[in-house]
Each structure stands twice: as structure tokens, then as C-alpha cells.
C-alpha positions in Angstrom: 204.4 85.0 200.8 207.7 83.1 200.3 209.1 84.5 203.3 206.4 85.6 205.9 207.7 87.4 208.9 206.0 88.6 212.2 204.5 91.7 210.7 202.9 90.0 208.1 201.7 87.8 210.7 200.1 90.9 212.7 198.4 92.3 209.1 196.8 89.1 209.0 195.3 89.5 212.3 194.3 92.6 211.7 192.3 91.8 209.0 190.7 88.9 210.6 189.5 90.9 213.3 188.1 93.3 211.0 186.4 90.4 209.2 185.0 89.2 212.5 183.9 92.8 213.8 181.9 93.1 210.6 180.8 90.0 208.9 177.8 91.5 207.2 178.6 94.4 205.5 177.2 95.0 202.0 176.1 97.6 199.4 173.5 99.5 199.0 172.2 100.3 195.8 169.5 103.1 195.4 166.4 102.8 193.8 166.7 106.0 191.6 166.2 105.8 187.4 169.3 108.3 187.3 171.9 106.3 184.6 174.2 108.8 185.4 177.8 108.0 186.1 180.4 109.3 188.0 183.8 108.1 189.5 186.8 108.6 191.7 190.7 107.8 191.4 192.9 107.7 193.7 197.0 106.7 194.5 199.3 106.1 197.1 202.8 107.3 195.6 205.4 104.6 196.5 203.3 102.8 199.0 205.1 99.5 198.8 208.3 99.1 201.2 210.4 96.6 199.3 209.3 97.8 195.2 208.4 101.3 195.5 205.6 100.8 193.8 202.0 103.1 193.7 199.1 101.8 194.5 196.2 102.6 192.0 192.3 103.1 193.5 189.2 103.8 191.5 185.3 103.3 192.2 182.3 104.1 189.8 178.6 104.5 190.6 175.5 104.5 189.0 174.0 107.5 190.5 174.5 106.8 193.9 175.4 102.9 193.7 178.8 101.7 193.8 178.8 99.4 190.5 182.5 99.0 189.4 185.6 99.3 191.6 189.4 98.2 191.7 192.6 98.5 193.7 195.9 97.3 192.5 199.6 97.5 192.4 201.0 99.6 189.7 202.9 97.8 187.3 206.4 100.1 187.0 207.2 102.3 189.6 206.2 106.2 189.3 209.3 108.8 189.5 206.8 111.4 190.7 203.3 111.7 192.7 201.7 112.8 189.9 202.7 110.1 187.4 201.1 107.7 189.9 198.1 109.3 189.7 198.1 109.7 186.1 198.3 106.1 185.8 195.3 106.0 188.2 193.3 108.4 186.3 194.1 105.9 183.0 192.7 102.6 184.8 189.3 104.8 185.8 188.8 106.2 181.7 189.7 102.4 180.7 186.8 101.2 183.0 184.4 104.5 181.7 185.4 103.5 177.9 184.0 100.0 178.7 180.8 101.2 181.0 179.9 103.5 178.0 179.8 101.2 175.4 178.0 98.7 177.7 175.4 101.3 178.2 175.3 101.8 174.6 174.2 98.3 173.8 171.4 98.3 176.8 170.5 101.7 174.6 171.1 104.3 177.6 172.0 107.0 176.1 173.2 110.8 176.6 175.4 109.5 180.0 178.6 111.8 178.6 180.7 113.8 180.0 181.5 111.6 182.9 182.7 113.1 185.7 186.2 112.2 187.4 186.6 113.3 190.6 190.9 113.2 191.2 192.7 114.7 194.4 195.9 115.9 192.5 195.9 119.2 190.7 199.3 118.2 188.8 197.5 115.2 187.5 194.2 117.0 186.0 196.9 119.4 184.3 198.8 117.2 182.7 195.5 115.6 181.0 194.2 119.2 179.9 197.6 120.1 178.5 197.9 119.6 175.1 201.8 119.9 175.0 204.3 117.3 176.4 207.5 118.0 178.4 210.5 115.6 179.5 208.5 114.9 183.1 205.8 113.3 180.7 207.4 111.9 178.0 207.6 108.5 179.8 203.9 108.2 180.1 202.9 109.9 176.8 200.9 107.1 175.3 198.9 107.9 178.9 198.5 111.3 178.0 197.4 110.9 174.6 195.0 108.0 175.3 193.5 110.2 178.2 193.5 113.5 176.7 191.5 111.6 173.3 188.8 110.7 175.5 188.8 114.0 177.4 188.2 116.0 173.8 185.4 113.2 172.3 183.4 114.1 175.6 183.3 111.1 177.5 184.7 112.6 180.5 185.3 115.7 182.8 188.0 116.3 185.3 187.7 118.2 188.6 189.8 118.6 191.5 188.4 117.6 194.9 189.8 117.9 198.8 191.6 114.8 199.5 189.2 114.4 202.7 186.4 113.8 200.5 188.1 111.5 197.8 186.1 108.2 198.0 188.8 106.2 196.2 191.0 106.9 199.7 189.9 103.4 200.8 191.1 101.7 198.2 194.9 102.6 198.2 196.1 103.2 201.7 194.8 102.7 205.2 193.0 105.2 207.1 192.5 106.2 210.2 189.1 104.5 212.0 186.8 107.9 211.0 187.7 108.7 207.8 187.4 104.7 207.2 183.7 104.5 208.4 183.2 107.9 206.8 184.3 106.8 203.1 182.2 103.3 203.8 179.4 105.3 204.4 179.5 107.5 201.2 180.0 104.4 199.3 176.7 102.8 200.4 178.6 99.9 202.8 176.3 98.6 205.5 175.5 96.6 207.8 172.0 94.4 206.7 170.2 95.3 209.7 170.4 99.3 208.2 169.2 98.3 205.0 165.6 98.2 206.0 164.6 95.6 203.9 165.7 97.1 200.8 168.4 95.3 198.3 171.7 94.4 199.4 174.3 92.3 198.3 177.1 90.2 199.4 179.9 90.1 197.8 182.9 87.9 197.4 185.9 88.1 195.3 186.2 85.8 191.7 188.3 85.1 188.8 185.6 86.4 186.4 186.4 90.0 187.7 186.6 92.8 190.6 183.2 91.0 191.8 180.2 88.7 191.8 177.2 88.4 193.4 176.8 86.0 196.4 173.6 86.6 197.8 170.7 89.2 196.7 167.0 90.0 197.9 164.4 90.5 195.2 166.2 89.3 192.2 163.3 90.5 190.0 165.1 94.2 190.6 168.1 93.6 190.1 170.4 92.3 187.0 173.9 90.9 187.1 175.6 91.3 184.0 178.6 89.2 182.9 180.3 90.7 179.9 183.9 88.8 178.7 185.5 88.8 182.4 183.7 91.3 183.4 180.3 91.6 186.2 178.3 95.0 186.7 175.3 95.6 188.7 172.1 97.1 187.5 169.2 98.2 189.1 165.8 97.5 187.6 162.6 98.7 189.4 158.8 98.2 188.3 
């Protein structure tokens, strides 16, 4: 911020109110033996004003705990809506490639086909479609890196409403009820909900997307710190 000006003056307010409104929030993780994965990817097609570039969104849980999540700038701006998700859907498989091999080594097994849950039908098409055209060519190491992992079985694609795509928050602002709606499917609370069960704090690093600030009962629960990487794990008696 070089050159801030009065509206980035009132997004900064903004956010501290929201920071001051709710202090405590934190995520929930459930307490089920599930090592099932599943995911969500999202964009915002030419979201910023002075680049024109997307905004990419993911999130990851562990049955129904949000363990891995990101939202970032695209790197080269996308001529099309659907390249941007494309791009999205990449980042998500990346992050799924990584989980499984994780889970490999902690020998959890039998976690494949993943399933991706992605808001644009143009998207899913291009990753089933085993034939490239000039809207694609552009982004073909994309296509062939997605549709690899597609054919060994690590994931599966479906198309959902974009009223339920959980990823929503992560790449453009919403509107007060879908926002509380989308926190709630994520497992975000307040502490005072959490009835005495695990929560966590958490705070933003250099070693990754997260860490772990404060947790209750650290005999159930393990943070794992892999390269520059953190991921959480549930472990109940």
C-alpha cells in the first residue's frame, strides 16, 4: 500500500469492526473416526479493479473439520470465467496430492476418490474432456495435470448450486447471511457454542495457511508440521 487512498482507509475499518464484533471465533473440529476427505473451490473472475486478476478459494475437511484452506490472487489474469476456475480447481488437486500422500505415511488408507465440489459446469467439463481446443490450449499443462489425477482415482468432480459452495467466503464478499451461513457450515464459532469441546485459535504464519495458537485438550489433538506446511488431526481415546 504505496499509495493508500480513502477507500482503502474505509476496508480497513471495516475489517476492524469485524475483528472487534467477533474476537473469538474459532473451529470446530468433530470428534468422528471418518478419514474421509472432501473439498470445495471456488473463484471470483476478474475480481481485482486495477489487475484484472481472479481470485482463487479452496477449503478441505476431514469429515466434517475444516483442516486445510487458502485464498489468493491468481498469478496471470484469466480470459474467461472458467479458466479462472480451472486454475482454482488446480490449487485444490495440488493440496489433495499432498493430503494423500500425508495420509499415506500416517498409513490411512482407502481415502480415494476425493470428492471436489466446484460451482462451474464449464470448469468440471474441461477436466473430463479428454481433447483440447484453442480456449484451452493456454492452460493445457492444467488440464493434463488435473485430468492425470482425475483418471488414477484420487479425485471426483461434481457440480454444486453456487448458494451452497463453501469456498464463497474465501474469494469475494458476501452479503451478512450467506456470510454467517458459509461460517456456520465450516464449523466457525464463537467459544461460548463450543460446549467445552476442542477449539482452536488461529493466527496467520510464515510456515503456512495456519498454525495453532491456542487448543484445549492437547492429548486429542495433533498438529503436524510437514516442509512449510501445518494440518490438523483429530485423535480421540
Amino acid at each position: 500500500m504505496q499509495q493508500p487512498c480513502v477507500r482503502h482507509y474505509h476496508a480497513v475499518q471495516h475489517v476492524l469492526r469485524y475483528v472487534q464484533r467477533y474476537p473469538d471465533l474459532a473451529i470446530l473440529l468433530d470428534n468422528s473416526t471418518n478419514f474421509t476427505l472432501s473439498a470445495y473451490c471456488d473463484s471470483d473472475w476478474a475480481s481485482c479493479s486495477h489487475t484484472r486478476k481472479s481470485v482463487s478459494g479452496y477449503v478441505v475437511f476431514l469429515e466434517k473439520s475444516l483442516i486445510s484452506w487458502e485464498s489468493k490472487k491468481q498469478g496471470t489474469i484469466a480470459l474467461f470465467p472458467a479458466e479462472a476456475e480451472y486454475r482454482s480447481l488446480k490449487r485444490v488437486v495440488a493440496e489433495l496430492a499432498w493430503l494423500t500422500r500425508l495420509f499415506h505415511e500416517l498409513t490411512v488408507s482407502a481415502i480415494t476418490p476425493i470428492p471436489i465440489k466446484c460451482d462451474n459446469q464449464a470448469a468440471i467439463y474441461i477436466a473430463k474432456n479428454p481433447f483440447f481446443h484453442e480456449r484451452t490450449k493456454h492452460i493445457e499443462i492444467d488440464c493434463h495435470f488435473i485430468q492425470e489425477k482425475l483418471l488414477d482415482g484420487l479425485i471426483s468432480l461434481s457440480c454444486i448450486p453456487t448458494r451452497l459452495q463453501l469456498a464463497d467466503v474465501l474469494t469475494k464478499p458476501l452479503p451478512g447471511p450467506s456470510h454467517h451461513y458459509v461460517l456456520s457450515k465450516l464449523g466457525v464459532q464463537a467459544p461460548t457454542n463450543l460446549r467445552g469441546v476442542i477449539y482452536l485459535t488461529l493466527r496467520r504464519s510464515n510456515l503456512g495457511p495456519f498454525t495453532c495458537a491456542s487448543v484445549l485438550r492437547p492429548r486429542s489433538l495433533a498438529i503436524l508440521e510437514v516442509g512449510c506446511r501445518s494440518v490438523m488431526f483429530m485423535f480421540w481415546q
